[in-house]
TORNUKE-598373 format. One line per field, with one value per residue (C-alpha): residue in three letters; x, y, z. Coordinates in Angstrom, 2 decimals. Each point is the difference from the previous one (the first is absolute). Last residue first. Layout:
residu (ala | ...)
px (X | ...)
py (Y | ...)
pz (Z | ...)
// end
This chain:
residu (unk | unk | unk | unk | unk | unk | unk | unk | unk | unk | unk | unk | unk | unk | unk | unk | unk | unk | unk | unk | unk | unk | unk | unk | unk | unk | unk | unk | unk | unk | unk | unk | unk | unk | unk | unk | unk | unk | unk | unk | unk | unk | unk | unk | unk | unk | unk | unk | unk | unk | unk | unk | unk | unk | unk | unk | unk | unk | unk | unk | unk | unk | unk | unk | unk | unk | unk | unk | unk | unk | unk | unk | unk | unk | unk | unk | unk | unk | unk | unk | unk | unk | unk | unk | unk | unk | unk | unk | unk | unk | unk | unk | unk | unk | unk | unk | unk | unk | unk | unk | unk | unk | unk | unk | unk | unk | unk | unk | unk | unk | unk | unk | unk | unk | unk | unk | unk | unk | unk | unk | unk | unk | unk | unk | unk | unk | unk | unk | unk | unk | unk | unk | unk | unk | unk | unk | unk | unk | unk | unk | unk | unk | unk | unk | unk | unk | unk | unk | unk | unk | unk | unk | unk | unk | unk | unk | unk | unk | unk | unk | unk | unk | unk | unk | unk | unk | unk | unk | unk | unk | unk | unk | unk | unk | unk | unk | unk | unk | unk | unk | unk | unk | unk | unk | unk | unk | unk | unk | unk | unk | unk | unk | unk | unk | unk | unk | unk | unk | unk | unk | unk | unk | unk | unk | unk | unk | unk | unk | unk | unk | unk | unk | unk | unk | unk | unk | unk | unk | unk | unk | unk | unk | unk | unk | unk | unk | unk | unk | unk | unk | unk | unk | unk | unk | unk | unk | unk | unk | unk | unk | unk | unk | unk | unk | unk | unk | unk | unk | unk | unk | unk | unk | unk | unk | unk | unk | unk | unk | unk | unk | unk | unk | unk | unk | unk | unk | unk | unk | unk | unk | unk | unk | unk | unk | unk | unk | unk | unk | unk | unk | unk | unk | unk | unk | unk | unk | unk | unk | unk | unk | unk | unk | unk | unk | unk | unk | unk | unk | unk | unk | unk | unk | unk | unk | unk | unk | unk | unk | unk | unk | unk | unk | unk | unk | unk | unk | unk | unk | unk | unk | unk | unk | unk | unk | unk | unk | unk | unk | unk | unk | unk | unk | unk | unk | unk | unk | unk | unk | unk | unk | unk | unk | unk | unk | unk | unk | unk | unk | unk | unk | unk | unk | unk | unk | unk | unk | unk | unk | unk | unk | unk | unk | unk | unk | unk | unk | unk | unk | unk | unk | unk | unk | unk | unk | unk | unk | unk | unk | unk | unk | unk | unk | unk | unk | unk | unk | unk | unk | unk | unk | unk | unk | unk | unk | unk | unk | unk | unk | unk | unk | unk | unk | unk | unk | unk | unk | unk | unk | unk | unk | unk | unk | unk | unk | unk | unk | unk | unk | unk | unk | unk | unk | unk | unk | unk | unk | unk | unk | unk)
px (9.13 | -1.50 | -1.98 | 3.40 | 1.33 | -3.63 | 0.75 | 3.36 | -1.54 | -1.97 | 2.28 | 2.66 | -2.44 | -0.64 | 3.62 | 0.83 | -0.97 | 2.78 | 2.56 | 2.33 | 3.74 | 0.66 | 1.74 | -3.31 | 0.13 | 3.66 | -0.36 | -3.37 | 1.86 | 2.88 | -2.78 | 0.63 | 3.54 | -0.66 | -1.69 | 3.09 | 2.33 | -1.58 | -0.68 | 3.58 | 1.22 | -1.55 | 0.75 | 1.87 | 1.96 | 0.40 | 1.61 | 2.61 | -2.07 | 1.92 | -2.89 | -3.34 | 1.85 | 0.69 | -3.49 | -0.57 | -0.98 | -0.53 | -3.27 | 0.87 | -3.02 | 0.69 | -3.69 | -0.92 | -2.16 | -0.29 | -2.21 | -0.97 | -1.56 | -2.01 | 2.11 | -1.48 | -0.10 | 3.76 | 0.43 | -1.63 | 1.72 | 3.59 | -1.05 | -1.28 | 3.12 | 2.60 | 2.30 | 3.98 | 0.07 | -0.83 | -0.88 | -3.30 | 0.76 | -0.92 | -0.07 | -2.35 | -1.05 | -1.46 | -1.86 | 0.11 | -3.04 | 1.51 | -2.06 | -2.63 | 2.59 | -0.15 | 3.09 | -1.44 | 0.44 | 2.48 | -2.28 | -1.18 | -1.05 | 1.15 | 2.95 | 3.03 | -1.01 | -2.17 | 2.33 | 2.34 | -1.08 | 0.65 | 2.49 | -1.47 | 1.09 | -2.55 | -2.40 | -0.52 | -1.25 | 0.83 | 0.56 | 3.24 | 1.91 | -0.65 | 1.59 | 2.85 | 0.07 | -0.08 | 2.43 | 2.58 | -0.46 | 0.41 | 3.29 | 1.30 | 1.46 | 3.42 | 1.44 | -0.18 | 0.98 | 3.46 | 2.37 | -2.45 | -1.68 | 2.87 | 1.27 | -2.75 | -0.46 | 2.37 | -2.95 | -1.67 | -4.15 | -2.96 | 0.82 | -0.06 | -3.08 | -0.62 | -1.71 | 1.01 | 1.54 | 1.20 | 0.58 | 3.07 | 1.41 | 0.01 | 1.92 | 2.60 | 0.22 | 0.77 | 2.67 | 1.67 | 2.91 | 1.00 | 0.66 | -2.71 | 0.06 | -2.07 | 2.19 | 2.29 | -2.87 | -1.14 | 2.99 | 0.65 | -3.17 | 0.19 | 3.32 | -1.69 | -2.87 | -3.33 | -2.47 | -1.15 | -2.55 | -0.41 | -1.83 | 2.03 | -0.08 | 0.65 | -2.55 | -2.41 | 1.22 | -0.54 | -3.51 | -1.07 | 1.25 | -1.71 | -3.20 | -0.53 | 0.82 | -2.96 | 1.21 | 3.73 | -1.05 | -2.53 | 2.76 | 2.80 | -2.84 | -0.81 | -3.59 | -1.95 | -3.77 | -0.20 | 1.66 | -2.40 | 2.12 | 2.84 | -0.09 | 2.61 | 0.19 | -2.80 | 0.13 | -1.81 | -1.11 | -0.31 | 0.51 | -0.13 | -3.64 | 0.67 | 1.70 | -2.62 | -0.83 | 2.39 | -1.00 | -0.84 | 2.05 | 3.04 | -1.27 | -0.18 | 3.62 | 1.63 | -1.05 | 1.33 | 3.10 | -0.18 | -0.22 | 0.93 | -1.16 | -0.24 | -1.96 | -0.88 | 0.17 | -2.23 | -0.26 | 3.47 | 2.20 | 2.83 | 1.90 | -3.01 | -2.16 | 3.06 | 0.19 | -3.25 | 0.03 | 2.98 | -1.47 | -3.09 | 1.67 | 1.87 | -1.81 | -3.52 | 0.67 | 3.74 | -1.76 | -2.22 | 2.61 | 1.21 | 2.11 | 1.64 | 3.52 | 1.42 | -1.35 | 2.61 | 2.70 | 3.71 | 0.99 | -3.21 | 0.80 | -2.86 | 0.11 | -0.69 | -0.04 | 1.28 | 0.53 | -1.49 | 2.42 | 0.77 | -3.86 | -1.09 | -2.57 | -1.63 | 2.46 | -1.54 | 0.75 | -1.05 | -0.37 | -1.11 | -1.43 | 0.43 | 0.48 | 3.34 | 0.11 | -3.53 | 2.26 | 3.18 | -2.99 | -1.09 | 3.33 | 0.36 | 0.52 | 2.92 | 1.69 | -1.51 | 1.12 | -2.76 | -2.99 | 1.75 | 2.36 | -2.66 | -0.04 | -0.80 | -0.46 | -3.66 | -1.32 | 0.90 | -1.52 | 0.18 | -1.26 | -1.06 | 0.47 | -1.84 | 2.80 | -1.06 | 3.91 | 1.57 | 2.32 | 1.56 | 1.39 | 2.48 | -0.12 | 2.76 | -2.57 | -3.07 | -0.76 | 0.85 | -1.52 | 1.41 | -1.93 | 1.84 | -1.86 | -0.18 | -1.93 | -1.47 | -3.35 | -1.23 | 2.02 | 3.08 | 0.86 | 3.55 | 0.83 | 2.86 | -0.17 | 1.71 | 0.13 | 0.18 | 3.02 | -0.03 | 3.05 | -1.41 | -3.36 | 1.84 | 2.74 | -2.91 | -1.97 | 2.50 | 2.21 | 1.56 | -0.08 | -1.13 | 2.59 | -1.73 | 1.73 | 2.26 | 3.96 | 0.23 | 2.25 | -1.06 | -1.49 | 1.97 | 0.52 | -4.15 | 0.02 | 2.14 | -2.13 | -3.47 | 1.23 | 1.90 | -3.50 | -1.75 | 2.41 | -1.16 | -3.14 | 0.51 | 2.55 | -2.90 | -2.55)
py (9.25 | 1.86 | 2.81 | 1.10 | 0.21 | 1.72 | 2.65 | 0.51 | 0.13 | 2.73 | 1.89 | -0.59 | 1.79 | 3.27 | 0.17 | 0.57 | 3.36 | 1.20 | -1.65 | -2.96 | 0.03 | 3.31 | 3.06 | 1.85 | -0.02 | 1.00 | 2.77 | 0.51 | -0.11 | 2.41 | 2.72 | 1.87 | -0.41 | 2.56 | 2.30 | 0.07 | 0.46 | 2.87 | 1.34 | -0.02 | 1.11 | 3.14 | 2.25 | -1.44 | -1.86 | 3.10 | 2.34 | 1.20 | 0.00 | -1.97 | -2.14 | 1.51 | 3.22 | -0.25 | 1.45 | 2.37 | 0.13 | 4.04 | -0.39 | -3.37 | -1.74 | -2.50 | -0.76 | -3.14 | -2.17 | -4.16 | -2.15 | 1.06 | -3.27 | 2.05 | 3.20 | 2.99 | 2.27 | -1.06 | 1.79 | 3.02 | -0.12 | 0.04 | 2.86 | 1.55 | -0.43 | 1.12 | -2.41 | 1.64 | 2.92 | -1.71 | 2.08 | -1.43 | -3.42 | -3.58 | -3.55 | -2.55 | -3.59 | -1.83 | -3.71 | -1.18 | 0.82 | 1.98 | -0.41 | 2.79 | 2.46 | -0.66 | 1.91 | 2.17 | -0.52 | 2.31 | 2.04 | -0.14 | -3.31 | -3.79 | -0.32 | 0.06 | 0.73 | 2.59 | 1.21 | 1.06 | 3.31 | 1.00 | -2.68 | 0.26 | -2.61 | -1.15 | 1.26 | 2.14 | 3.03 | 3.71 | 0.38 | 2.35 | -1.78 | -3.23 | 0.34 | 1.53 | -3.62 | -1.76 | 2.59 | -1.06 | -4.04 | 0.98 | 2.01 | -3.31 | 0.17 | -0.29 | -1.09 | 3.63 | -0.98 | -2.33 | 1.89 | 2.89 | -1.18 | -0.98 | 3.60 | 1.27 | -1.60 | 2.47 | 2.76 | -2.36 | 1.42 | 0.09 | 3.42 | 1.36 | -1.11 | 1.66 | -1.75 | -2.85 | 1.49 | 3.54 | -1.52 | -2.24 | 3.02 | 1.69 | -2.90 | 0.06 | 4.14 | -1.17 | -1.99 | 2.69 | 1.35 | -3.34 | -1.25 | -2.66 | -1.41 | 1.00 | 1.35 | -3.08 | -2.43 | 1.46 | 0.09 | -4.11 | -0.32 | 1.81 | -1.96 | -3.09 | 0.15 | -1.23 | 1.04 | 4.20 | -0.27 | -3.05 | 0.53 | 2.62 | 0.55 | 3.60 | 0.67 | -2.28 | 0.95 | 3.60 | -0.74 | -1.76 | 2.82 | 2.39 | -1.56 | -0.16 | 3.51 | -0.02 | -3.10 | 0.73 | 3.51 | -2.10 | -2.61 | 3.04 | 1.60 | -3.22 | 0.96 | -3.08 | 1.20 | -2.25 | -2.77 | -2.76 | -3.22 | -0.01 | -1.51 | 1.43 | -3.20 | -2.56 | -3.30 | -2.93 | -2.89 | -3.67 | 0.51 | -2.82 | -0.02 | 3.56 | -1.38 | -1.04 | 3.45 | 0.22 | 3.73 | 1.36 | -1.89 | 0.76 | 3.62 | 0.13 | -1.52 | 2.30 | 3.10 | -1.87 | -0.04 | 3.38 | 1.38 | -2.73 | -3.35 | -3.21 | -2.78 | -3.38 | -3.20 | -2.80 | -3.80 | -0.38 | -2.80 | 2.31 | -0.30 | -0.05 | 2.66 | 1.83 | -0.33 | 0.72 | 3.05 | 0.83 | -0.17 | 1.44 | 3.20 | 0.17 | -0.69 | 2.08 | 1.97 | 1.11 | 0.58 | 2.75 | 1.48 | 0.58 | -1.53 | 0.17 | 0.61 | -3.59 | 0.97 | 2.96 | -2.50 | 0.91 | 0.73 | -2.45 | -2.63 | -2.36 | -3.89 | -1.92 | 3.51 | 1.41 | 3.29 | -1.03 | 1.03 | 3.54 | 0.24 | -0.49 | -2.79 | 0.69 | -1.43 | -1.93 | -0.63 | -3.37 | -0.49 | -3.17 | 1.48 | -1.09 | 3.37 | 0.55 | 0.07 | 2.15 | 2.47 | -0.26 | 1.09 | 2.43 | 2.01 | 1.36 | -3.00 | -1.19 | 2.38 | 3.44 | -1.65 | -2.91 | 0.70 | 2.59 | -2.47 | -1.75 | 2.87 | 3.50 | 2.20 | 0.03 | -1.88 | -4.18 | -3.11 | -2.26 | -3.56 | -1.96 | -3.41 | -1.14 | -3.00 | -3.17 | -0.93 | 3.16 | -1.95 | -1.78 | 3.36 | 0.37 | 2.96 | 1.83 | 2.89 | -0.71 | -1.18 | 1.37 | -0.53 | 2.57 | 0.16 | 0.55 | -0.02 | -1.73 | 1.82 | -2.40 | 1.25 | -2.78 | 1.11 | -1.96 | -0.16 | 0.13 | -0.56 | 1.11 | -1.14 | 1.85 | -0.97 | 3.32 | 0.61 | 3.32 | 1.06 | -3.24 | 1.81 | 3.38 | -1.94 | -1.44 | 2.97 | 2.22 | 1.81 | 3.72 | 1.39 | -2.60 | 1.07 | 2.84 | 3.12 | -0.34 | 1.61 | 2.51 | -1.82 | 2.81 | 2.73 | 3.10 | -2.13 | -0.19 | 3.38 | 1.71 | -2.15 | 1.68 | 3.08 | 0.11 | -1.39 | 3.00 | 2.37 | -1.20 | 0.78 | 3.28 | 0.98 | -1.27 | 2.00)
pz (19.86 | -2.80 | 2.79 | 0.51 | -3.74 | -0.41 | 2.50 | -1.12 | -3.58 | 0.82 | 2.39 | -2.90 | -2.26 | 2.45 | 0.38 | -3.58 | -0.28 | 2.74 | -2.79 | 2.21 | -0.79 | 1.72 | -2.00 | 0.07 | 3.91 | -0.04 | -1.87 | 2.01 | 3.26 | -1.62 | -0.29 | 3.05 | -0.06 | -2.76 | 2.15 | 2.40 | -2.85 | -1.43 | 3.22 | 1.16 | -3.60 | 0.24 | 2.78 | 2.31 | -2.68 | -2.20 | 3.10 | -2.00 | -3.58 | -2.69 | -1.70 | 0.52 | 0.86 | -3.96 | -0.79 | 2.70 | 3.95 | 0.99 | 1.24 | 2.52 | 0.43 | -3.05 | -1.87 | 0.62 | -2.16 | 1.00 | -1.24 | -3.67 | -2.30 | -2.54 | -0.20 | -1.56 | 3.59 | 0.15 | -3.76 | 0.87 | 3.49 | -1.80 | -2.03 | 2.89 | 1.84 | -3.06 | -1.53 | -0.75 | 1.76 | 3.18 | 3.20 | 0.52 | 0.62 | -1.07 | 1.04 | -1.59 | 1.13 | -2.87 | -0.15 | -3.34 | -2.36 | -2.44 | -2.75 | 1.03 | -1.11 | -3.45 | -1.61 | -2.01 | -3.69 | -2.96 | -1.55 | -3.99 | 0.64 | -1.90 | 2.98 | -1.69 | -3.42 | 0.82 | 2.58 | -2.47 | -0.69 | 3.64 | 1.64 | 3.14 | 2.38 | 2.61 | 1.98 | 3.60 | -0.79 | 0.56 | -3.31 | 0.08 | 2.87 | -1.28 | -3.28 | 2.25 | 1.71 | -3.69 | -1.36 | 3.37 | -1.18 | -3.54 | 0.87 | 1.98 | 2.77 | 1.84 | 3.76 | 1.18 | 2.83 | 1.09 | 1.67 | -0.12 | 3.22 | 1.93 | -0.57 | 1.32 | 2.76 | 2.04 | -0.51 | 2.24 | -1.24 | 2.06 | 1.21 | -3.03 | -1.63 | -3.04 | -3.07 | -2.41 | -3.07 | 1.83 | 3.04 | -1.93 | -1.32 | 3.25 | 1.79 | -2.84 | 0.46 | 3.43 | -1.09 | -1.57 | 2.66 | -0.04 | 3.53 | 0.38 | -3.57 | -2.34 | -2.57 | 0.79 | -0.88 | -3.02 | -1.14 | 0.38 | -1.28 | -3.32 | -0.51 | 0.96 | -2.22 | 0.55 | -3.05 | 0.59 | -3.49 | -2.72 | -3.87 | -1.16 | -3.25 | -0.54 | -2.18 | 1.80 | 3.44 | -1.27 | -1.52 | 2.81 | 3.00 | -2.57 | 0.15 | 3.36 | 0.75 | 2.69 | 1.29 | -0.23 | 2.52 | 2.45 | 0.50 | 0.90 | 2.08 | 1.95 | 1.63 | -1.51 | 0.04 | -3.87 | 1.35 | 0.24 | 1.09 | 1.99 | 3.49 | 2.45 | 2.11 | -1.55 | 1.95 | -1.71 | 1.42 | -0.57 | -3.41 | -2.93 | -0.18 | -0.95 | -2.70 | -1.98 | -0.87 | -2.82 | -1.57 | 3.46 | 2.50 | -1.83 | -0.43 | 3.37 | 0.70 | -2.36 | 1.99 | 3.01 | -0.58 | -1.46 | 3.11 | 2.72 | 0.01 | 1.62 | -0.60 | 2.14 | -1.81 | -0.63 | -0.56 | 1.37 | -1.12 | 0.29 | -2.97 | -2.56 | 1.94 | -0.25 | -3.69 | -0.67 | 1.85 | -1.48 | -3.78 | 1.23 | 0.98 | -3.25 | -2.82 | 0.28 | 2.63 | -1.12 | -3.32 | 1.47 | 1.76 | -3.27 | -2.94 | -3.25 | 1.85 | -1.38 | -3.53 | -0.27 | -0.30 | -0.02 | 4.47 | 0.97 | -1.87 | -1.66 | -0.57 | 3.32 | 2.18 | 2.38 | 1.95 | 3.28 | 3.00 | -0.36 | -1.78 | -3.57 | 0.66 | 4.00 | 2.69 | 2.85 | 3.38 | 1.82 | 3.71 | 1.58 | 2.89 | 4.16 | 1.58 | -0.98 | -3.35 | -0.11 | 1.82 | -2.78 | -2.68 | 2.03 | 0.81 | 3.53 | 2.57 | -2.58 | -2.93 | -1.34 | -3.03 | -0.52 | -1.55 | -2.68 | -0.92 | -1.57 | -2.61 | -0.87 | -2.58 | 0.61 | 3.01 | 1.02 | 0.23 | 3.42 | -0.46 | 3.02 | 0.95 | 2.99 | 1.75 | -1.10 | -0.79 | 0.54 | 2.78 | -2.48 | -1.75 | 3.19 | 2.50 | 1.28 | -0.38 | -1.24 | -3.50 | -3.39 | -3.61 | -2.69 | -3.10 | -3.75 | -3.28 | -2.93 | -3.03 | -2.57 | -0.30 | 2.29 | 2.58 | 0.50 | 4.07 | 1.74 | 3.35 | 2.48 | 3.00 | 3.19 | 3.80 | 2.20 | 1.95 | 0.22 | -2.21 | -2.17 | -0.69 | -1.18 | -1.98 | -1.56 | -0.47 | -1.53 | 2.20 | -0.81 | 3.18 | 2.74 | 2.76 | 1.15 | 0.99 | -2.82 | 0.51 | -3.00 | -2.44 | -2.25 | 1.48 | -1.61 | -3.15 | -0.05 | 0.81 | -2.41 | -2.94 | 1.42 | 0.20 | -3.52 | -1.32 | 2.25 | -1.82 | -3.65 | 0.60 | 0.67 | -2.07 | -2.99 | 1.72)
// end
């Protein structure tokens, strides 16, 4: 077993010599997201927001191509949130015409990409580091509900002038928007609409096998990061990048054990897939997690609820019950539109209808034709603007009227009262 082992490392080393300086099919190896933008000349802000636990984080705002900033004045603004492991990036690298984030660009929206805490591009904080302090990872998707998402939708709402924004998200994305709209409800006031693309939220049907395995072994993936103290899993690294991305490369003789790995988390959907993409993918994903935030989606594999953190004996003290609260459902009162598929390993259709079925305010459900459509197709799929983003943008556009309608100067239950007084002003003279 040992020889074994040893023989694929020898493998893998003899063929990242064999392919180094490799000529790239694609010319976006190894960009981050501004070089990305810029390569397509796509206006870049950077801007940073404090959460109220101290945490500053990193959004990206961009606006059509050879655009200027000006001309987002009154434009919709929309936030984009990303999955797992994953960052803004994510919304953008399949480039113009094909990316959703650089679509929404184009057709008139004030795009801004957020980073959850602990991410490539969110790994501040006003007093903690994220490479010493073990507090900096005390956190869930839970916590990026409660602090983060209303910390940028605050601050866009600021910048803009906008009275609402639209929302959104992708996998975990948009996990941490419901329980945002659970436990701080107001926000939903915030939302003109909310666009669900791979929604995560019961998981107990989830088909993942390596998610189903740490979930049942629960308690031995805490106990060894405990013992081990590891508190942070796959961060951004270059080095890890940079081999990732000649393994995967079109012409190594293992990038299609690259594509496999990737089917295996998210389902298989071969033909869907650019095998040449890969490398633009792992140039910059996994962007880093934290092990609470992976416990709290394994601690929601095993219940088959949707609630917050368990923290078993303590939950007393956190939350004066012997079991850790549902997240009330009912709260979320902002409009939803939810995409979902049958081939994803990672949220199961009936889950996902269980959940829709639960919904107060649901507008829009719409299960993906295609049989074999997965997790990640949502994002990297060949033909993901024909099949997804199209609608999603066209319903959208849908609701820019009453963006704009709640962003006018005169409140609809007003008008009865200046009829009244017009009347009288009238009568007056």
């Amino acid at each position: 077993m040992f020889i074994a082992k040893v023989s694929i490392v020898l493998s893998l080393f003899l063929e990242i010599k064999r392919i180094e300086g490799f000529p790239n099919i694609t010319k976006d190896y190894g960009l981050d997201i501004y070089q990305f933008l810029r390569k397509y000349n796509y206006s870049t802000e950077t801007h940073w927001v404090q959460t109220e636990d101290n945490y500053i984080l990193r959004m990206q705002r961009i606006t059509r191509r050879n655009g200027t900033f000006s001309e987002n004045q009154n434009k919709p603004a929309v936030l984009l949130m990303h999955g797992l492991l994953c960052s803004a990036m994510d919304f953008v690298n399949m480039g113009p015409n094909k990316s959703l984030g650089l679509i929404l660009a184009d057709s008139g929206f004030d795009v801004w990409l957020g980073n959850n805490r602990g991410t490539t591009w969110s790994r501040q904080h006003t007093t903690l580091d994220p490479d010493t302090d073990a507090k900096f990872w005390d956190f869930s998707y839970e916590t990026c509900g409660y602090y983060d998402l209303p910390a940028k939708i605050d601050y866009i709402l600021q910048k803009t002038g906008q009275q609402k924004i639209f929302y959104v998200g992708h996998s975990q994305g948009t996990t941490q928007f419901f329980a945002m709209a659970a436990l701080r409800p107001e926000y939903n006031e915030k939302i003109v609409l909310m666009t669900a693309l791979a929604p995560v939220v019961y998981t107990n049907h989830i088909s993942s096998l390596l998610f189903r395995t740490f979930a049942k072994h629960l308690s031995i993936f805490e106990l060894l990061s405990y013992v081990f103290n590891i508190h942070e899993l796959l961060p951004h690294s270059q080095l890890v990048a940079d081999v990732s991305m000649k393994l995967c490369s079109d012409g190594s003789r293992f990038q299609e054990m690259c594509a496999i790995l990737l089917f295996e988390i998210s389902g298989y959907d071969s033909p869907q897939l650019d095998r040449s993409f890969l490398p633009v993918i792992t140039s910059n994903t996994p962007a880093g997690i934290s092990i609470k935030m992976l416990v709290h989606f394994f601690q929601g594999i095993n219940s088959g609820q949707f609630r917050r953190y368990d923290y078993g004996a303590l939950n007393i003290a956190h939350y004066k019950s012997l079991e850790p609260p549902e997240f009330d459902i009912s709260a979320i009162t902002a409009p939803v539109a939810v995409y979902y598929a049958e081939n994803d390993y990672l949220t199961a259709a009936q889950d996902v209808e269980r959940f829709s079925d639960e919904l107060p305010n649901l507008v829009k459900k719409r299960l993906i034709e295609n049989k074999k459509f997965t997790h990640l197709d949502f994002l990297w799929a060949k033909d993901v603007n024909k099949i997804v983003n199209a609608d999603v943008l066209e319903h959208m556009k849908q609701y820019v009227n009453q963006s704009n309608k709640a962003n006018s100067g005169v409140n609809e239950k007003f008008i009865p009262i200046l009829i009244i007084l017009f009347i009288h002003i009238i009568g007056y003279f």
